[in-house]
MDTraj code that builds the backbone (N, CA, C; nanometers):
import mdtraj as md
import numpy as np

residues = "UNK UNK UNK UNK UNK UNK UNK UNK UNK UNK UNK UNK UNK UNK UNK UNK UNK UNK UNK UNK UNK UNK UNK UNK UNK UNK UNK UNK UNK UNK UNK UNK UNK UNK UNK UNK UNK UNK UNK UNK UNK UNK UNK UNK UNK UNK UNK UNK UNK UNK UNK UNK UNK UNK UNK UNK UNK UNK UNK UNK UNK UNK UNK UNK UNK UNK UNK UNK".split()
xyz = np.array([
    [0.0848, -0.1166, 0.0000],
    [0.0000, 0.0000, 0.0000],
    [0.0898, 0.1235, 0.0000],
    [0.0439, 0.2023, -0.1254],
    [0.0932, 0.3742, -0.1010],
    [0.0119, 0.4689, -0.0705],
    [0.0664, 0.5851, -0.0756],
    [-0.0258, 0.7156, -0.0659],
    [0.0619, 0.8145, -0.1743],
    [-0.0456, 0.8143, -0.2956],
    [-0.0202, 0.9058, -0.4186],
    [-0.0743, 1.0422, -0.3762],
    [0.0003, 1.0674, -0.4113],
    [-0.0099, 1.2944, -0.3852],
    [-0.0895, 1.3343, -0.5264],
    [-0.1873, 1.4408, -0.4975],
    [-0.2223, 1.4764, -0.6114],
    [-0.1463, 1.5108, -0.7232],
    [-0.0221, 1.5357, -0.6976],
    [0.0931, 1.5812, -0.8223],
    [0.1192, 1.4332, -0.8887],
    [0.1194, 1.3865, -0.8101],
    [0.1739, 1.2306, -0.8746],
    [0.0747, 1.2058, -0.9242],
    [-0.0767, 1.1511, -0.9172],
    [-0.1792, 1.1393, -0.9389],
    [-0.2363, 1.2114, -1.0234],
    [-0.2289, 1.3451, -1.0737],
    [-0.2405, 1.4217, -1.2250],
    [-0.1474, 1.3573, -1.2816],
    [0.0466, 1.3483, -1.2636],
    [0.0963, 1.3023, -1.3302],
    [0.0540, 1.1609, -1.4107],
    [0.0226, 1.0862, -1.3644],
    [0.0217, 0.9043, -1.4046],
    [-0.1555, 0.9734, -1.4466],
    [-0.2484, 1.0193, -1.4768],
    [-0.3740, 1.0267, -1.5554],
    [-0.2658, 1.1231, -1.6694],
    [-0.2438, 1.2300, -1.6531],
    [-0.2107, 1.2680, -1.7806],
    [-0.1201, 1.1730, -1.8910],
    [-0.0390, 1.0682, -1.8288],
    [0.0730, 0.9899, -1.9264],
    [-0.0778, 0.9059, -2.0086],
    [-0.1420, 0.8577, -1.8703],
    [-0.2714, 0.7217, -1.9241],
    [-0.3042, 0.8156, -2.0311],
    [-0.3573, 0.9341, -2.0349],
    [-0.4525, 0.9751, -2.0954],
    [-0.3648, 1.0339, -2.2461],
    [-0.2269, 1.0798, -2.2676],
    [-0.1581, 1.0405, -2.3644],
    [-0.1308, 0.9511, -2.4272],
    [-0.0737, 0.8508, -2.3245],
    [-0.0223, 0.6976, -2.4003],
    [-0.0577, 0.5966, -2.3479],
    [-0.1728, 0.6413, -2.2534],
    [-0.2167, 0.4865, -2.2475],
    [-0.1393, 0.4233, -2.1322],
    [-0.2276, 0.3083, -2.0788],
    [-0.1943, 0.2384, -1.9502],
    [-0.0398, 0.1882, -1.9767],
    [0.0410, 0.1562, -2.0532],
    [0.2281, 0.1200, -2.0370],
    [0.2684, 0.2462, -2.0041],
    [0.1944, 0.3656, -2.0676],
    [0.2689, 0.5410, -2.0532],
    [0.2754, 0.5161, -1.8948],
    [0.1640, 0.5409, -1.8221],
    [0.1154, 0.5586, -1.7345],
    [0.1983, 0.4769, -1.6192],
    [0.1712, 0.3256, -1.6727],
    [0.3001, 0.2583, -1.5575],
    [0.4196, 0.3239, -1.5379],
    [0.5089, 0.3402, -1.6765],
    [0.6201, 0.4116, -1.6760],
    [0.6311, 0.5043, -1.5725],
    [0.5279, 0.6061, -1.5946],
    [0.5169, 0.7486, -1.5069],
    [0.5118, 0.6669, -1.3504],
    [0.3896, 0.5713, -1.3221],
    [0.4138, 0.5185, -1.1999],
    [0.5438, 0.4745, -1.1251],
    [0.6356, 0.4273, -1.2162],
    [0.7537, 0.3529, -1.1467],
    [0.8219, 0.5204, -1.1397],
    [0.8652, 0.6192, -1.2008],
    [0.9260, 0.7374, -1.1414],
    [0.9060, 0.7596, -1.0405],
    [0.7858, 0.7244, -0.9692],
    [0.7928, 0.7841, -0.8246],
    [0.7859, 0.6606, -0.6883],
    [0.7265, 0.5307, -0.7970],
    [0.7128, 0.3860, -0.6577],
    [0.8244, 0.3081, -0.7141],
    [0.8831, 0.1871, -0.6546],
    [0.9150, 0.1081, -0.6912],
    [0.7970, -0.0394, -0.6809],
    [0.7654, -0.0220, -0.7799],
    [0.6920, -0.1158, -0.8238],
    [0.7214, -0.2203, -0.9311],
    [0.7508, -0.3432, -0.9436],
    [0.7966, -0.4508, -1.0736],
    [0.7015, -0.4952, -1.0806],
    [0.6655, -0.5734, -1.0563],
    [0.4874, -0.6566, -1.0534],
    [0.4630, -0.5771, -1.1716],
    [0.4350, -0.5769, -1.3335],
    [0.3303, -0.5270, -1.4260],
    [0.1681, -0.5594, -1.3878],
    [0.1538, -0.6469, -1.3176],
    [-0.0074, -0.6931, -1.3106],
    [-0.0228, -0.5872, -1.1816],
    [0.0613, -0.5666, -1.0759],
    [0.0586, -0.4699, -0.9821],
    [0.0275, -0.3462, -1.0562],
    [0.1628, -0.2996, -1.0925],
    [0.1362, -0.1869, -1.1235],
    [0.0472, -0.1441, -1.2088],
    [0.0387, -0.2269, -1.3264],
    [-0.1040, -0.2105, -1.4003],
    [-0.2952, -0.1983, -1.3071],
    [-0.2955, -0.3123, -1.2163],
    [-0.3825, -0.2546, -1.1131],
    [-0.3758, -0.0657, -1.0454],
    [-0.2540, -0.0616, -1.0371],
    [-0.2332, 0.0475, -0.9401],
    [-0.2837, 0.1601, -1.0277],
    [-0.2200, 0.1940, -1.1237],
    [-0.2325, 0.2884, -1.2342],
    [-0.4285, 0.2927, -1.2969],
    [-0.4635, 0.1755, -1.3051],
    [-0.6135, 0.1638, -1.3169],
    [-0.7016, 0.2181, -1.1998],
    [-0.6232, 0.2056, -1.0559],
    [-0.7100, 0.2820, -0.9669],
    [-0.6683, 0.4298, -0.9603],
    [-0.5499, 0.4290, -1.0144],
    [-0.5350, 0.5797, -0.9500],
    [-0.5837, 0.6847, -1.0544],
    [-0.5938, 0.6477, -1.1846],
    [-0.6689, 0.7190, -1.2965],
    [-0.8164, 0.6950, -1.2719],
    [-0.9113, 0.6064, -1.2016],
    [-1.0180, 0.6343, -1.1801],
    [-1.0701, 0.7192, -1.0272],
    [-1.0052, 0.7248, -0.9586],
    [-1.0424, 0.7699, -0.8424],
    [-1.0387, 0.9202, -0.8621],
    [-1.1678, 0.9530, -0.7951],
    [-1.1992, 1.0760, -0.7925],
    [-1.2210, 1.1441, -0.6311],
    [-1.2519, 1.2169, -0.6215],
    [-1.2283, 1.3454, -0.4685],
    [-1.3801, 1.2686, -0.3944],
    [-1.3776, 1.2487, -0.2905],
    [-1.5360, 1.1975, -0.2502],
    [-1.6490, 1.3528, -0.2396],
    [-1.7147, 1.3410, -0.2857],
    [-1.8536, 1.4882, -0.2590],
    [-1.8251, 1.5410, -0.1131],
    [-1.7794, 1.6634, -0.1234],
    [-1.8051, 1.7376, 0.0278],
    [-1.6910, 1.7207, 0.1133],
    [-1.5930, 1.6272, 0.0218],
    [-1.4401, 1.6248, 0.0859],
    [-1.3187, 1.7748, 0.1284],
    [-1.2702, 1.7703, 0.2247],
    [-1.2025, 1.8929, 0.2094],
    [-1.0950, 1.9273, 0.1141],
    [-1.0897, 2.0597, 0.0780],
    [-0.9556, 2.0527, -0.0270],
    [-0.8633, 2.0723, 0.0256],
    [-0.7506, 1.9888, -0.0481],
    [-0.6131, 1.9716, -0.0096],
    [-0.5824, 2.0689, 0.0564],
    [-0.4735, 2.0417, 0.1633],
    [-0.3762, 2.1433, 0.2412],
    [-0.2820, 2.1716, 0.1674],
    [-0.2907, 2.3523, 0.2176],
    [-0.2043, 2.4233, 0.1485],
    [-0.0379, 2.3752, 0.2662],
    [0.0363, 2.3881, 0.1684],
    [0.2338, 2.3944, 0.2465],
    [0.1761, 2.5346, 0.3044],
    [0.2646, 2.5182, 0.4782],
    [0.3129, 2.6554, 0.5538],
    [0.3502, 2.7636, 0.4383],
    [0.4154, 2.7153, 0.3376],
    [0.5386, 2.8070, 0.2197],
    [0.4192, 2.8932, 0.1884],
    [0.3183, 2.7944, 0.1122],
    [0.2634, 2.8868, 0.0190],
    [0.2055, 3.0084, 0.0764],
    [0.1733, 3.0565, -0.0162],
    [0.1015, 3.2307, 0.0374],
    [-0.0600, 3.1935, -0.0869],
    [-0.1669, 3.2723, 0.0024],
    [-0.2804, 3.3112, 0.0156],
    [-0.2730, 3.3839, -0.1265],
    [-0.3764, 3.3611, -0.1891],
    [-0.4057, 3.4853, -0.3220],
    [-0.5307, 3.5595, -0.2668],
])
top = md.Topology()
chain = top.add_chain()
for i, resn in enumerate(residues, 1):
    res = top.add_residue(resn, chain, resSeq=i)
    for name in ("N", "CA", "C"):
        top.add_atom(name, md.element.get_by_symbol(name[0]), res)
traj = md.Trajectory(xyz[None], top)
């Protein structure tokens, strides 16, 4: 079990959504170590479908950032 960050998680939908679920693994292994293809192919299939649950809070901002 991981925990994908929304940066990572746009990343690996935008590769899927270019090139397709091998793009997408690719992009996955940059940030997990994952070998398993049937793994990571699972992994990449959930993380391009999962969406925000209704009424969820939005992400925390970093201390860094500043307020617009």
């Amino acid at each position: 079990m991981f925990t994908v960050s929304e940066e990572e998680r746009a990343a690996i939908s935008r590769a899927y959504e270019d090139g397709g679920e091998w793009a997408a693994v690719v992009e996955l292994r940059r940030y997990f170590a994952i070998e398993d293809n049937d793994n990571a192919l699972f992994a990449v299939r959930s993380i391009v479908r999962w969406r925000a649950a209704p009424g969820s809070p939005p992400p925390r901002r970093s201390p860094n950032e500043t307020s617009r």
